[in-house]
C-alpha positions as CSV (number, residue, x, y, z in Angstrom):
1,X,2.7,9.3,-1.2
2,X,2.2,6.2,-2.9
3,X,5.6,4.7,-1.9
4,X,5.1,5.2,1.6
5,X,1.9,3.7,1.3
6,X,3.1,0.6,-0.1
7,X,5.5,1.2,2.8
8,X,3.3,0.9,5.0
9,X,1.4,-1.8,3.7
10,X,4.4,-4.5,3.2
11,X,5.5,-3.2,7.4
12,X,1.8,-4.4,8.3
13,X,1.7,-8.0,6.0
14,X,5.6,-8.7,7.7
15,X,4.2,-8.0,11.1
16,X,0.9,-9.9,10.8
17,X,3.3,-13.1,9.5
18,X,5.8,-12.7,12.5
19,X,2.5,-12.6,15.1
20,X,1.2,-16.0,13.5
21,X,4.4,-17.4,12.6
22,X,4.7,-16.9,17.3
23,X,1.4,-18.0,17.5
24,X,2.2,-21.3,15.8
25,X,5.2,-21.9,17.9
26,X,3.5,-21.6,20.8
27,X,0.6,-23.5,20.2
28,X,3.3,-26.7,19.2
29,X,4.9,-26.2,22.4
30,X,1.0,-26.5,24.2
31,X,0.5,-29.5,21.9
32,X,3.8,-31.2,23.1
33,X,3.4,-30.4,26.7
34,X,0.2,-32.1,26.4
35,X,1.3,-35.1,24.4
36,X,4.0,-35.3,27.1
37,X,1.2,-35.5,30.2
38,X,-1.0,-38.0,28.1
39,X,2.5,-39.9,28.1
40,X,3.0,-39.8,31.2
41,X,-0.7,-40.7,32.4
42,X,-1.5,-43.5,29.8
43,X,-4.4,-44.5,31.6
44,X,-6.0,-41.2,31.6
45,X,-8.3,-40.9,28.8
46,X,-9.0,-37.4,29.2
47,X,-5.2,-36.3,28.8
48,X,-5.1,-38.6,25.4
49,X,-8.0,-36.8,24.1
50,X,-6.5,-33.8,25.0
51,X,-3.3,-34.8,23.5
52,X,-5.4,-36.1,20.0
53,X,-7.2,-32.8,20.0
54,X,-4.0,-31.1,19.9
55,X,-2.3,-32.9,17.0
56,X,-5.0,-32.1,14.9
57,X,-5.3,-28.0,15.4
58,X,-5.5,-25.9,12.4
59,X,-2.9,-23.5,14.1
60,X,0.2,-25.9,14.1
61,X,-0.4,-25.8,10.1
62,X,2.3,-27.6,8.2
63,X,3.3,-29.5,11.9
64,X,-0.2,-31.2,12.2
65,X,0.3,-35.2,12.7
66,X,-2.9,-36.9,12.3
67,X,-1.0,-40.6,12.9
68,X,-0.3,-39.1,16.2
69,X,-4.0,-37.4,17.1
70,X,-5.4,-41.1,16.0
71,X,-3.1,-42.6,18.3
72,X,-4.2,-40.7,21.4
73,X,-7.7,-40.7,20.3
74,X,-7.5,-44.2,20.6
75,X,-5.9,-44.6,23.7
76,X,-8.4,-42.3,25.0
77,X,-11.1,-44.6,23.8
């Protein structure tokens, strides 16, 4: 009983990493769709903010580029 518990348990923990591990990829993929629109429009100060905003979300984790959200941040300024 205990094994298939633990089973169970380390199914769950590989699951819950895959979901965020998705959840990360997409989010980049928002972040560099919008970087690529603030690019586009450099006038447009509320696609840079948009763009700075994205850079610095908690859910790209290790891919978070505060150089590049103080960049648009300023452009949208």
């Amino acid at each position: 009983m205990t094994i298939v518990a633990l089973m169970c348990a380390v199914t769950f923990q590989v699951n819950a990493q895959n979901s965020d591990e998705q959840l990360q990829k997409k989010a980049l993929e928002v972040v560099l769709e919008a970087a690529k629109e603030a690019d586009a429009n450099p006038t447009d100060g509320r696609k840079q903010y948009v763009a700075a905003a994205g850079f610095n979300m908690d859910l790209l984790g290790d891919k978070v580029d505060l150089d590049r959200a103080l960049a648009y941040a300023n452009k949208a300024l």
